[in-house]
C-alpha positions in Angstrom: 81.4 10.8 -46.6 81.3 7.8 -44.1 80.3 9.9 -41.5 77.1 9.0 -39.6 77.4 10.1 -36.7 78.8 14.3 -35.8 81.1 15.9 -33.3 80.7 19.8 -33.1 83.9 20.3 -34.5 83.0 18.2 -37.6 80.4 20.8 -38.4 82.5 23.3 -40.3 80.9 25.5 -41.7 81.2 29.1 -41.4 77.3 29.3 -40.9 76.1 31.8 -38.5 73.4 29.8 -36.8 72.2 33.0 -35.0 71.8 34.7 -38.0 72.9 37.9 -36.4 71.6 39.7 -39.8 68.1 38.3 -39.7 65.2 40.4 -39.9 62.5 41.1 -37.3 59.6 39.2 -38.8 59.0 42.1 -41.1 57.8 44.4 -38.5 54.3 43.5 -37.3 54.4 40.4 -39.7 55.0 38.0 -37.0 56.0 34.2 -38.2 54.3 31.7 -35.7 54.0 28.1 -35.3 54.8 25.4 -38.0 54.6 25.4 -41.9 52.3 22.7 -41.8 49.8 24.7 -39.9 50.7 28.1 -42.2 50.1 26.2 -45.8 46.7 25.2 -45.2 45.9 28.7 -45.3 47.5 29.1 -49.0 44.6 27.7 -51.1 42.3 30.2 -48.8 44.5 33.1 -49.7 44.7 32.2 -53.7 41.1 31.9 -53.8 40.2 35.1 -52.5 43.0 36.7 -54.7 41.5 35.1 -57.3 38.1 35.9 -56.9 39.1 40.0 -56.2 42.8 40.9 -57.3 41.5 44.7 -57.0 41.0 43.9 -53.4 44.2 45.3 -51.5 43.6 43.2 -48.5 43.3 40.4 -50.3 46.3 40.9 -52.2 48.4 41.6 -49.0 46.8 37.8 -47.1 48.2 36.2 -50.2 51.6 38.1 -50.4 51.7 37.2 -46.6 51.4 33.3 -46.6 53.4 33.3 -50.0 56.4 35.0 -47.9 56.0 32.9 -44.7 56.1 29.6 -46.8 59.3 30.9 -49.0 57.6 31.3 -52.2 59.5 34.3 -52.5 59.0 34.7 -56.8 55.5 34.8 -56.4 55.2 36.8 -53.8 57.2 39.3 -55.3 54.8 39.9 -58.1 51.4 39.8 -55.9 53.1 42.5 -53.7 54.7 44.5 -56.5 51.4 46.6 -57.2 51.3 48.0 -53.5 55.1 48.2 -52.5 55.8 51.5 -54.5 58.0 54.0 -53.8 55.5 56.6 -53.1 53.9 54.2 -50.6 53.2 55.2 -47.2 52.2 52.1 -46.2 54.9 50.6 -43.8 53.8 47.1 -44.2 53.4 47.0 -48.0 56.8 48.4 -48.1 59.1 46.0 -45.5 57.5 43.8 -47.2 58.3 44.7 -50.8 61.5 45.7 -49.9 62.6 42.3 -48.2 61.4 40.2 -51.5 63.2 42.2 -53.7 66.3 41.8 -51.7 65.4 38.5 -51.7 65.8 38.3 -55.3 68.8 40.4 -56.0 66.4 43.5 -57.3 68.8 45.8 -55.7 68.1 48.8 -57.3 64.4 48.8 -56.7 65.3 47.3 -53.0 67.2 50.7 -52.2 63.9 52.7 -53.6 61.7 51.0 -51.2 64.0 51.1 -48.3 65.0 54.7 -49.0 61.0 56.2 -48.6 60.4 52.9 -45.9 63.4 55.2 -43.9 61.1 58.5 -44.1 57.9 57.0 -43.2 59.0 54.7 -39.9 59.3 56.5 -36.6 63.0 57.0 -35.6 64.4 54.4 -32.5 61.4 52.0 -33.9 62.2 48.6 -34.7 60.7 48.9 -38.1 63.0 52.2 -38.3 66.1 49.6 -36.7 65.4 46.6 -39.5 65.2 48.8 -42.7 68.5 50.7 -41.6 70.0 47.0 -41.4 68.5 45.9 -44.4 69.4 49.1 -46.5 73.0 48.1 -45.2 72.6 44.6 -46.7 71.3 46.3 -49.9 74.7 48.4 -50.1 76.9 45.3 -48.9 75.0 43.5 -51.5 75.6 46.1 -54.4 79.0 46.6 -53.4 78.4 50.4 -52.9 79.4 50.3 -49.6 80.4 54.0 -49.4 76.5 54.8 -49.1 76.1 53.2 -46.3 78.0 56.2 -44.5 74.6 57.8 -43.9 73.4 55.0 -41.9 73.0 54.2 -38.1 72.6 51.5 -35.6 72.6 51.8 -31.5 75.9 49.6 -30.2 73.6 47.2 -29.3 72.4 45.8 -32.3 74.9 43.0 -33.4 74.7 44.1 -37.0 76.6 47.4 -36.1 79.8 45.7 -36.3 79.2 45.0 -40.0 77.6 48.7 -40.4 80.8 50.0 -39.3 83.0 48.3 -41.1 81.3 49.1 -44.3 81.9 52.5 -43.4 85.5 52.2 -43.0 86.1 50.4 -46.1 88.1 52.4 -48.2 87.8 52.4 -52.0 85.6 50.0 -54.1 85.9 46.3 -52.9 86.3 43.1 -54.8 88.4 44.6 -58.3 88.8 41.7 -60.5 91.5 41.7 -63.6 91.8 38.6 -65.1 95.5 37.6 -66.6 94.7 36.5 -69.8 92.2 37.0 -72.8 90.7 33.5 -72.1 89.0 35.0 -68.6 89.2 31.5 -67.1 90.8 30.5 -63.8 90.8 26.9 -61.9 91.3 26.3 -58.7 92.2 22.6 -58.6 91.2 20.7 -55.1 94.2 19.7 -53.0 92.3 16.9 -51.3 90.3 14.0 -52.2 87.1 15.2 -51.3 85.5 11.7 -51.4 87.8 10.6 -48.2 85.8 10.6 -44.9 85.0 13.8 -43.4 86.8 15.4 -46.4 85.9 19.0 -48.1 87.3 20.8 -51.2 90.4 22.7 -50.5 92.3 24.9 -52.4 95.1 27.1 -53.1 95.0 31.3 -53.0 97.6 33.3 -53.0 96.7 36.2 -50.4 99.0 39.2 -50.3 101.8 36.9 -51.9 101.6 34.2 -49.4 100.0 31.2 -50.5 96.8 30.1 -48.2 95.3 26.8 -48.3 91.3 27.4 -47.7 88.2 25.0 -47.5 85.4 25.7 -49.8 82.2 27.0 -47.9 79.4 28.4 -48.8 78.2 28.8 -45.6 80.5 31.2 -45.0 80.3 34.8 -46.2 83.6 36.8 -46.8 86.8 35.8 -46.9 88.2 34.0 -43.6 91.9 33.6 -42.9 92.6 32.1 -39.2 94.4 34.3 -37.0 97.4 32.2 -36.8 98.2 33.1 -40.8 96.5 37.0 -40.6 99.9 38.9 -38.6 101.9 36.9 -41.7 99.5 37.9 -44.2 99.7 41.8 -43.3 95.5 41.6 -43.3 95.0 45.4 -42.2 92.1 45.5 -39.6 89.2 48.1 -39.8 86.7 47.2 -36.5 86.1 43.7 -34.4 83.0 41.8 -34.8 81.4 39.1 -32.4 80.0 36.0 -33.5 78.6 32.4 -33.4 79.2 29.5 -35.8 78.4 25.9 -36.2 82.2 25.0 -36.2 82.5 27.2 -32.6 79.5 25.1 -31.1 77.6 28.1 -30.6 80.2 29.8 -28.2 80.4 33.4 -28.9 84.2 34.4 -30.2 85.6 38.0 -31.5 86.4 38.4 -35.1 88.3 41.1 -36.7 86.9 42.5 -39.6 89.6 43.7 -42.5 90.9 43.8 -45.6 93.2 41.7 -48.1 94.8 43.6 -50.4 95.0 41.0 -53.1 93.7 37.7 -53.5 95.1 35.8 -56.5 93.1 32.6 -57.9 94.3 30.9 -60.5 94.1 33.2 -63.4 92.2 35.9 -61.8 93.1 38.7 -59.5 90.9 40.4 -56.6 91.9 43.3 -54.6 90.3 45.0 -52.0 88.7 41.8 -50.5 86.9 42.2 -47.3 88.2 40.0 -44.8 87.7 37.8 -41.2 90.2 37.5 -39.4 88.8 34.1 -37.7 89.6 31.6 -34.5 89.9 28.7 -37.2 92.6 26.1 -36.5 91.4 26.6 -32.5 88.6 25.0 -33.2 90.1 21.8 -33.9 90.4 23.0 -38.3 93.5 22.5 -40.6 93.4 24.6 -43.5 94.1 28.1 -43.1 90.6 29.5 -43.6 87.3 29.5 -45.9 86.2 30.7 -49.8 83.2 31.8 -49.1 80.4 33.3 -50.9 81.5 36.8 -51.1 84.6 35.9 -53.0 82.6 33.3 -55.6 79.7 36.0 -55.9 82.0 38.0 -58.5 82.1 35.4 -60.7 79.9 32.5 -62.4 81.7 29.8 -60.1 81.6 26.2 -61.0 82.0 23.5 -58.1 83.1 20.6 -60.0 83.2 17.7 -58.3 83.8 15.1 -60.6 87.1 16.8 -62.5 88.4 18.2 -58.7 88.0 21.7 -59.4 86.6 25.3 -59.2 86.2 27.1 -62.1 85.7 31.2 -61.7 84.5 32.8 -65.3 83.0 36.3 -65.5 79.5 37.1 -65.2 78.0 37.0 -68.4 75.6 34.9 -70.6 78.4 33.6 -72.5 80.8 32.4 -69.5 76.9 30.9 -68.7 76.9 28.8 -72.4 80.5 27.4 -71.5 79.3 26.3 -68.0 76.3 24.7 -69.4 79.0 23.0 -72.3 81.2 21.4 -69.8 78.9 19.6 -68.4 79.4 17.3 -71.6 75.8 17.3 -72.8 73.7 16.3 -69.9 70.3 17.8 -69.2 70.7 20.7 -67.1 68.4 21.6 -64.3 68.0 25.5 -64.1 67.3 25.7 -60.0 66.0 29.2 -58.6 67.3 30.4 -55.6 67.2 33.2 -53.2 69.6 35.3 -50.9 69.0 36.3 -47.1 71.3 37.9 -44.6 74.9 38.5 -46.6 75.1 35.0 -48.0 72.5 32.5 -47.2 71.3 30.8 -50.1 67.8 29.4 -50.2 66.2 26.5 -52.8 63.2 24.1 -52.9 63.4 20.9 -52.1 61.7 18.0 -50.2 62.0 15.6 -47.3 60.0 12.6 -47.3 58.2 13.7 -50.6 56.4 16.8 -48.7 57.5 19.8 -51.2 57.9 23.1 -51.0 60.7 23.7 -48.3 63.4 25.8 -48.3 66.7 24.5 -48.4 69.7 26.5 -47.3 72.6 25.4 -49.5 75.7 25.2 -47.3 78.7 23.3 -49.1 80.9 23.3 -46.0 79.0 21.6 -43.8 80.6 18.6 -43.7 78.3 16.5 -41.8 77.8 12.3 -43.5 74.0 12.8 -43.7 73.1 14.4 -46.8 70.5 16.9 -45.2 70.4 18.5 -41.9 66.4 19.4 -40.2 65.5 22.2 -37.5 63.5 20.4 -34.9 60.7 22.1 -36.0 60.6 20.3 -39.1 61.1 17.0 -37.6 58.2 17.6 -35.4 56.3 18.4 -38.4 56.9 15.0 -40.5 56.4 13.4 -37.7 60.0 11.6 -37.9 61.7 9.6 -35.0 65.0 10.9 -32.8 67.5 8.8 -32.2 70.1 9.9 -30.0 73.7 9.7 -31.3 76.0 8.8 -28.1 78.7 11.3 -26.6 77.3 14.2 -28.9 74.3 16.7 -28.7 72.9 15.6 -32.2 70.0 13.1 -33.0 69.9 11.4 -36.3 66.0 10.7 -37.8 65.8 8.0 -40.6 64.0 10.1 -44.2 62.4 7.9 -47.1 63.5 10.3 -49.4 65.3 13.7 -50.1 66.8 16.3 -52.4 66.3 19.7 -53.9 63.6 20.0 -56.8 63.8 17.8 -60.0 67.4 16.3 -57.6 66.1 13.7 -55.6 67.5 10.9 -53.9 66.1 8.3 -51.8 66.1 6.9 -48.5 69.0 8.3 -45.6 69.1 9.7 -42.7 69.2 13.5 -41.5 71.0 15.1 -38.9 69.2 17.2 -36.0 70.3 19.6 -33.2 72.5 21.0 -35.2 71.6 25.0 -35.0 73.2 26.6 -31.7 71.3 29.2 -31.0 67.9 31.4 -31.5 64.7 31.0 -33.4 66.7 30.0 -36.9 63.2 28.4 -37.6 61.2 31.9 -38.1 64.7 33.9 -37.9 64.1 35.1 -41.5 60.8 35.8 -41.6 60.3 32.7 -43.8 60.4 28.9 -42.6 63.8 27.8 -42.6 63.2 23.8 -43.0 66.3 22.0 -43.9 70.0 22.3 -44.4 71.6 21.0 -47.8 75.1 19.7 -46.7 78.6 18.9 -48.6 77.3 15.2 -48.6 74.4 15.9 -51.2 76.3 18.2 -53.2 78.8 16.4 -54.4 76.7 13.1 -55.5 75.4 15.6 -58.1 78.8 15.6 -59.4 78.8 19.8 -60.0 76.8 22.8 -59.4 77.1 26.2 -61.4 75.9 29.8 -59.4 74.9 32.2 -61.3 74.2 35.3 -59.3 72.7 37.3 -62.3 70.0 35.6 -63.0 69.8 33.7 -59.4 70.1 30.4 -60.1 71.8 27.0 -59.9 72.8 24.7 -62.6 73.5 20.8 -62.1 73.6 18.0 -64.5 70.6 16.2 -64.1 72.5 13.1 -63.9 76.2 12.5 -63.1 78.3 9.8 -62.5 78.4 10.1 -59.0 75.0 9.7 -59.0 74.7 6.7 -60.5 77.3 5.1 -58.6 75.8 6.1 -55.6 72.0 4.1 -57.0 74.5 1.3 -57.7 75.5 1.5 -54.3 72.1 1.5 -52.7 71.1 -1.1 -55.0 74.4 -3.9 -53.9 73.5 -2.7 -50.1 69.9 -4.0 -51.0 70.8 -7.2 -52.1 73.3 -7.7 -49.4 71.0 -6.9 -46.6 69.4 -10.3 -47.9 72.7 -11.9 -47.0 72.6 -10.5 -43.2 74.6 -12.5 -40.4 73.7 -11.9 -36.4 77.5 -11.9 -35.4 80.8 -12.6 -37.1 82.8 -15.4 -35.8 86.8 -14.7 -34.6 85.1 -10.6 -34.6 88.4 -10.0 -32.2 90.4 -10.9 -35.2 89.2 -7.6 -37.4 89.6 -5.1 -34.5 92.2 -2.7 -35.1 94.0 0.9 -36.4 93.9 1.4 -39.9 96.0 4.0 -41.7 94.5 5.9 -44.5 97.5 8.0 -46.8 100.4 6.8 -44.3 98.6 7.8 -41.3 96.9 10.9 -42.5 93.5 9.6 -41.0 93.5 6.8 -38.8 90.0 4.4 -39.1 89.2 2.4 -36.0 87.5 -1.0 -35.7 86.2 -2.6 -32.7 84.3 -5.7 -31.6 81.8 -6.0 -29.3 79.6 -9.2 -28.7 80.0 -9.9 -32.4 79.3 -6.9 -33.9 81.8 -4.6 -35.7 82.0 -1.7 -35.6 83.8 1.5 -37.4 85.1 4.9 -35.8 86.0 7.6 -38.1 88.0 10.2 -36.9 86.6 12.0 -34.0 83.5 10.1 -34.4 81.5 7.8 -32.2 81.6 4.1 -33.4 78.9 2.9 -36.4 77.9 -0.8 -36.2 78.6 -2.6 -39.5 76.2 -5.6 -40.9 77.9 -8.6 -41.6 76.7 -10.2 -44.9 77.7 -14.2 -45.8 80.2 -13.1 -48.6 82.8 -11.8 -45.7 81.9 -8.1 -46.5 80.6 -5.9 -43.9 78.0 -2.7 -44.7 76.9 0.4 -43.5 73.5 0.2 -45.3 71.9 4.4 -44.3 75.7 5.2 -45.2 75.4 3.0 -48.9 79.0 2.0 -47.7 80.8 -1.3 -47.7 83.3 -2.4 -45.9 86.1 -5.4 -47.5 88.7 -6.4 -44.9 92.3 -8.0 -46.2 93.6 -11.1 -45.3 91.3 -13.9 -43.1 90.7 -13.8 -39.5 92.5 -17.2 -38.7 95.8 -15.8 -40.5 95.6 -12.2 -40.2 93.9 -9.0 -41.5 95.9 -6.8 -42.9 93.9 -3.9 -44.2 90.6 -2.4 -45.5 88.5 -1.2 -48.3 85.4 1.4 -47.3 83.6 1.9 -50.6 80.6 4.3 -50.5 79.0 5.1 -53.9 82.0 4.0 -55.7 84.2 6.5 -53.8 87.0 3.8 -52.9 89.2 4.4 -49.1 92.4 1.9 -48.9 93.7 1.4 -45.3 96.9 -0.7 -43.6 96.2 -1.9 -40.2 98.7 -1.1 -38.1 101.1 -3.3 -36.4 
């Protein structure tokens, strides 16, 4: 929402910026420099394909650069041919392995990691990453029983997670639905178009009722300490980790077990669990759906009714998905998965293609799309600090996943806390799809069977937010240097009765507007007494006149409407 500018703590997403369960550049397969100096050497590598696809060198270059630049589909099949189970080759088989965990091909993933296990020399790091990934295969596959052959030295920070697959008991995530219709909604508590806002909703863990914010940058489920003693959440082994919404700072997690999560009309037992340092970290709701729980269903985030909608699995919970969406062209969207839940697209910044987007609807930052320096460095974009925080903001022509995109904004930078997230998977990580883009696309379905998104290819909260950018246009034409009696507007103003408090000050004529926790954003003032927020595509109306007295406000941004009372 209005957010431009970020505190840490307004980055809440469960994201592990480390990416503790990242892999080690596929062995020798070492990821260096920037994509734009990597994807000049594509139309080399297709060409010589081309020319000799008998050639097995040939074939491994153009598997290589496919990997590094995240076209992990076709890489797949190029490598397919030489990653076979009765390979001895150890790079043909990380190699093959990784893409088809990539792509969910777990059964042929285990093959590949099973004989990648006999051929690598025990204590190697080769020997190290396939035990990890085989691990991930399990965790993925939800046979986590298998992974009781498997090792790691204390020191590797994926052993926490290795273990406590181990001493999981019994098969995780049972789901029995209540009624023949197999349909459960999770209705938002929140509006999620106030500032700073994300979906929340209502589970039932254990037979206490838990309010949790929607995250797909989170992985299992998270329940904050505070709630976990209350919630009888029996713990198996502690895990150490860093997040966005932590600032980087290392903190110890329990790792555990709910014994059953109710959602709507559908019940989970068995569900692995965090037990997390939420609320002391400056969050309210009691903890984070995250992907592990969604990934058992075909999960609809609907933005435009308020909602989550969990169906099972199948081709026909699929058609009804597609059906709600009230006729609107859909745009099938391929994705990929890396580490335990990170969930890569296509998209573009400033109309160069072919990135890869990590989809992460709980980070809740204002700016629609967050860049690793590296990228930054590679478009060439300007930094401009943002006061009393670490971040930078860099001003984008245009944005958005493939066949989504929007235009001009800003993106947020600075944001990853620690390591080489860059070249941590092996693959460029450019960009960072937040909350903020989501929503304007009014829903999204994932479908982990086929690995893929669904959106409507337009929504309604799309086109508000064009109308939007088009009334900030014309008012920009409109632009005044200062505002006259500015004193008269500055203020507290109460959103809900004083559930978020918006700020306005003055300074040498200028407005400006503080959102909660948030440094101050200038507004311009147009002729027609309304104020704007133009890389926001917000407006602001204030109540009342200066001479007599304001009263209140209206911040409108892409037809989302916030109310507030100043306060006497």
């Amino acid at each position: 929402m209005f957010r431009l500018v970020e505190r840490p703590l307004s980055l809440a997403s469960l994201t592990v910026f480390l990416v503790a369960l990242s892999m080690h550049s596929a062995g020798a397969r070492e990821l260096t420099g920037l994509r734009s100096e990597v994807e000049p050497q594509l139309e080399g590598a297709a060409a010589a394909y081309a020319a000799a696809p008998g050639d097995v060198e040939a074939r491994r270059a153009y598997a290589d650069v496919l990997f590094k630049l995240g076209n992990i589909w076709h890489a797949n099949d190029v490598m397919a041919p030489l990653a076979t189970p009765e390979s001895s080759h150890v790079g043909d088989l990380e190699l093959g392995a990784r893409l088809a965990l990539l792509t969910m091909d777990l059964d042929r993933a285990e093959r590949l990691y099973t004989r990648l296990l006999e051929v690598a020399t025990p204590g190697s790091d080769t020997h190290k990453d396939a035990t990890l990934q085989m691990a991930l295969v399990h965790y993925q596959s939800q046979s986590f029983e298998k992974t009781r052959g498997l090792a790691l030295p204390e020191t590797e920070r994926a052993y926490a997670l290795l273990e406590f697959l181990k001493l999981f008991e019994g098969e995780p995530y049972q789901v029995s639905w209540n009624d023949a219709q197999q349909v459960a909604r999770l209705p938002f508590t929140n509006d999620v178009f106030q500032p700073g806002a994300l979906p929340e909703v209502h589970l039932t863990v254990n037979g206490v009722q838990v309010l949790l914010t929607l995250d797909t940058g989170g992985d299992r489920l998270y329940l904050d300490v505070s709630v976990a003693d209350k919630l009888s959440i029996k713990e198996l082994i502690v895990s150490k980790n860093k997040y966005a919404y932590t600032e980087g700072k290392e903190i110890e997690e329990p790792l555990g077990v709910a014994e059953v999560v109710e959602m709507g009309g559908v019940t989970v037992r068995n569900v692995p669990a965090v037990v997390a340092q939420w609320k002391a970290n400056g969050l309210t709701t009691d903890g984070v759906l995250g992907t592990g729980l969604l990934k058992q269903f075909l999960s609809t985030i609907d933005y435009e009714r308020g909602e989550i909608t969990l169906r099972p699995r199948s081709e026909k919970s699929l058609d009804q998905a597609i059906e709600s969406m009230g006729g609107r062209e859909v745009v099938r969207m391929p994705f990929y998965l890396t580490s335990t839940h990170l969930m890569f697209a296509k998209g573009q910044v400033n109309d160069h293609e072919g990135l890869n987007m990590f989809l992460d609807s709980g980070l809740a930052a204002t700016m629609p799309v967050i860049l690793v320096d590296e990228t930054v460095e590679m478009l060439g974009l300007d930094k401009n600090d943002i006061e009393g925080t670490r971040f930078y903001w860099s001003p984008i022509d245009s944005h958005g996943l493939d066949g989504l995109p929007f235009g001009a904004s800003q993106a947020l930078g600075n944001v990853f806390v620690d390591g080489d997230n860059y070249r941590s998977q092996g693959f460029f990580w450019d960009a960072l799809i937040s909350h903020q883009y989501l929503w304007k696309l009014g829903s999204w379905t994932i479908d982990f069977d086929t690995m893929s998104y669904y959106f409507p290819a337009t929504s309604d909260l799309a086109e508000d937010d064009a109308s939007a950018e088009e009334s900030t246009t014309t008012a920009e034409k409109t632009k005044i240097e200062t505002v006259p009696n500015a004193e008269a507007y500055a203020g507290e103003y109460e959103v809900g009765g004083g559930a978020v408090t918006l700020n306005v000050t003055a300074r040498d004529g200028v407005l400006f507007l503080q959102a909660p926790g948030q440094q101050p954003i200038p507004m311009e003032a147009y002729d027609d007494g309304t104020f704007g927020i133009p890389l926001a595509n917000a407006t602001v109306t204030f109540d009342g006149d200066p001479s007599s007295g304001i009263t209140g406000l209206e911040l409108n941004q892409r037809g989302a409407i916030t109310a507030a009372v100043r306060k006497q």
